[in-house]
C-alpha positions in Angstrom: -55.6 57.1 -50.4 -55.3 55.4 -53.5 -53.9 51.7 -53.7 -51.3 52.2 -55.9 -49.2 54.1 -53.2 -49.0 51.6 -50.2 -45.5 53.1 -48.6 -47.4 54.3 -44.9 -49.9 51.3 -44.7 -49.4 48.1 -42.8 -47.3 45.3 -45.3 -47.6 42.2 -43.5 -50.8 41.1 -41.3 -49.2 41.1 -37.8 -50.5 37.9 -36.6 -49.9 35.3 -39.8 -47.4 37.7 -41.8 -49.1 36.9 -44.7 -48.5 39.7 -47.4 -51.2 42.7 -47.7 -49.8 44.9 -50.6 -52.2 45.8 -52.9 -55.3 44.8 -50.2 -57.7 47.3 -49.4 -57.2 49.6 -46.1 -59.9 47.7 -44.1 -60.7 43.4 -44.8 -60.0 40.6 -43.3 -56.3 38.6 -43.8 -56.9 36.1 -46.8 -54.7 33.7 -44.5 -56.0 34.3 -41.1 -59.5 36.1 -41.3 -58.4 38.4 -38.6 -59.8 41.6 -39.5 -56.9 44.2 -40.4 -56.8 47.9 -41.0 -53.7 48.8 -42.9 -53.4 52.0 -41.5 -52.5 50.2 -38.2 -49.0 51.2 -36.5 -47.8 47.7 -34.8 -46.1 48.5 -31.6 -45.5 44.8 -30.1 -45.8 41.1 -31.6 -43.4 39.1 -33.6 -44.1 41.3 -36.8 -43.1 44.6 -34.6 -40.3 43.3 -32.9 -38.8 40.5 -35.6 -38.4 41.1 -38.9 -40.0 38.4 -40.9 -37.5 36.4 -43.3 -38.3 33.2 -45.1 -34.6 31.5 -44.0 -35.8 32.1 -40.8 -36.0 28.2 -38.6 -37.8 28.1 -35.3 -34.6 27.4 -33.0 -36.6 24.7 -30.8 -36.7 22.2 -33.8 -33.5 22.3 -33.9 -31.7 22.8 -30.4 -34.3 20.4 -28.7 -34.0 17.0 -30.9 -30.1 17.2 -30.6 -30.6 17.9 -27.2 -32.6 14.2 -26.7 -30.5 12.4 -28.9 -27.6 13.3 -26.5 -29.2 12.1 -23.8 -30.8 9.4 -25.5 -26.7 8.0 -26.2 -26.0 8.8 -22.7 -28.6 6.8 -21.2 -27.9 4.1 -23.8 -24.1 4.5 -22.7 -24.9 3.7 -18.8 -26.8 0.7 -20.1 -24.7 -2.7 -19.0 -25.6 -4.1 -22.7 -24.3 -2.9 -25.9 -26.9 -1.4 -28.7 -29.6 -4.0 -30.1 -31.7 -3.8 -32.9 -34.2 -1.2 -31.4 -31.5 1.4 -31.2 -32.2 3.6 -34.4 -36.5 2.8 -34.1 -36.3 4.0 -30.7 -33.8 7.0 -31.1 -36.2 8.5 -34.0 -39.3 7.7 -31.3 -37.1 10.4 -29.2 -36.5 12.9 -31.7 -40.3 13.1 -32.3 -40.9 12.9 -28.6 -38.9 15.5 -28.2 -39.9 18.0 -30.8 -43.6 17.2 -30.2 -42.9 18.3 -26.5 -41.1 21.3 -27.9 -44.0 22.5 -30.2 -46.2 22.0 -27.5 -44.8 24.0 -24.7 -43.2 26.5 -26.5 -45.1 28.0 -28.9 -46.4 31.2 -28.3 -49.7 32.3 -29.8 -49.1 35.4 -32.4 -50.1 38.2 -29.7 -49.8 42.1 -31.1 -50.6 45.6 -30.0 -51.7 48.2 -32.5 -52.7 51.7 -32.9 -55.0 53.1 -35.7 -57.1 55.6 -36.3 -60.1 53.7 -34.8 -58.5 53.0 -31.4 -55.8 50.6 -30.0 -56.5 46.9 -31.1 -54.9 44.2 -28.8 -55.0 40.5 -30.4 -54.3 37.9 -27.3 -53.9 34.8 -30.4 -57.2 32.8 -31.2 -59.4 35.5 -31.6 -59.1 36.9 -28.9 -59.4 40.5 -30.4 -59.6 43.8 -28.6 -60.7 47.0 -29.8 -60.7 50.0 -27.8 -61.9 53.4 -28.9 -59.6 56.8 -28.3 -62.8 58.7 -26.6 -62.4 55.8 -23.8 -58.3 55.0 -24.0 -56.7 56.7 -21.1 -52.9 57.5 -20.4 -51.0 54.3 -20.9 -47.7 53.9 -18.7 -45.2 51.4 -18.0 -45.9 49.2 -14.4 -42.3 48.8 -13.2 -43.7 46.3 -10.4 -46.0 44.4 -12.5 -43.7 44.3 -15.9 -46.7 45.6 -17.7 -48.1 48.3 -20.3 -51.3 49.6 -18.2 -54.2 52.0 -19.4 -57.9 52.9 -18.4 -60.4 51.6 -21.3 -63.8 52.2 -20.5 -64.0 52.4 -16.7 -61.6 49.2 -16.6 -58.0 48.5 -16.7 -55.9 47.0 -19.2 -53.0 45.4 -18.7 -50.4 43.8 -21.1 -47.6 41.9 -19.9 -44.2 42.4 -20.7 -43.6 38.6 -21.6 -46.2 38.0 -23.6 -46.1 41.4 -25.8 -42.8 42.2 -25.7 -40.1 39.5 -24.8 -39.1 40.9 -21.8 -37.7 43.8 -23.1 -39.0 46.8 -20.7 -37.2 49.1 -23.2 -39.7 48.0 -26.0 -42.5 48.5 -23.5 -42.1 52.0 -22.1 -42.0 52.8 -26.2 -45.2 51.3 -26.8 -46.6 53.1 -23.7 -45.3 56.2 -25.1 -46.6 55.5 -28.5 -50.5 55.0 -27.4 -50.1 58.6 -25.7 -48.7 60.4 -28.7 -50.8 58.9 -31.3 -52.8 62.0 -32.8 -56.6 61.7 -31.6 
């Protein structure tokens, strides 16, 4: 396929979003180094599920630090002394605090499920990298009980869980179940 048409190849490397047009089908991200094959169909991570948009601002930064400020003045209000000096020092300590805390706990690392023509590939974030082969990828199905996307790789189970892969959303699972069985092998 020549580079010039890039309309049925992967635009965006589904773990850093970072723009592939005009790449080659199989390299490594220029941002991330994760190795990518552009033929790859995403079924689940923030690239599948969320389109990406520059305007777009993480809500945590946001909700959180008004959040502690709020109850920063309400503590300060129960105080039996008015506001001294440290008031403004210590209410930025809290916003930082508080967004710190935020960043911490609640952000998730980029996971994604893809199939290609080489197999399905499951990134877990760090590079944590799977790659399983069709010849050894059995029937994937949806685990009501378990809120997982389960199929047989190699004599083993795989299981991907519905919170981490696909927000909770079991409608966006059963699809990407459905997906790794009708991919053309």
């Amino acid at each position: 396929m020549p580079m010039d048409d890039d309309t049925e190849l992967l635009e965006r490397c589904p773990c850093c979003e970072y723009q592939l047009r005009g790449l080659p089908e199989q390299h490594r991200c220029p941002e991330c180094g994760l190795p990518i094959d552009r033929r790859w169909r995403v079924l689940a991570g923030p690239s599948a599920l969320v389109k990406p948009s520059i305007t777009r601002i993480p809500i945590r930064f946001i909700v959180f630090p008004l959040l502690g400020i709020g109850f920063f003045e309400f503590v300060e209000w129960l105080l039996p002394f008015g506001r001294a000096w440290w008031h403004w020092p210590c209410l930025a300590a809290w916003v930082v605090l508080i967004s710190a805390v935020s960043w911490l706990f609640l952000a998730k690392p980029r996971c994604f499920i893809a199939v290609g023509p080489d197999g399905v590939v499951i990134h877990r974030g760090k590079e944590k990298t799977e790659q399983y082969e069709w010849p050894e990828v059995g029937k994937a199905g949806y685990d009501v009980l378990r809120k997982c996307v389960v199929f047989s790789a190699g004599g083993r189970k795989v299981r991907l869980s519905d919170l981490k892969f696909f927000q909770s959303n079991p409608f966006v699972a059963e699809e990407c179940a459905q997906a790794i069985n009708a991919y053309p092998r």
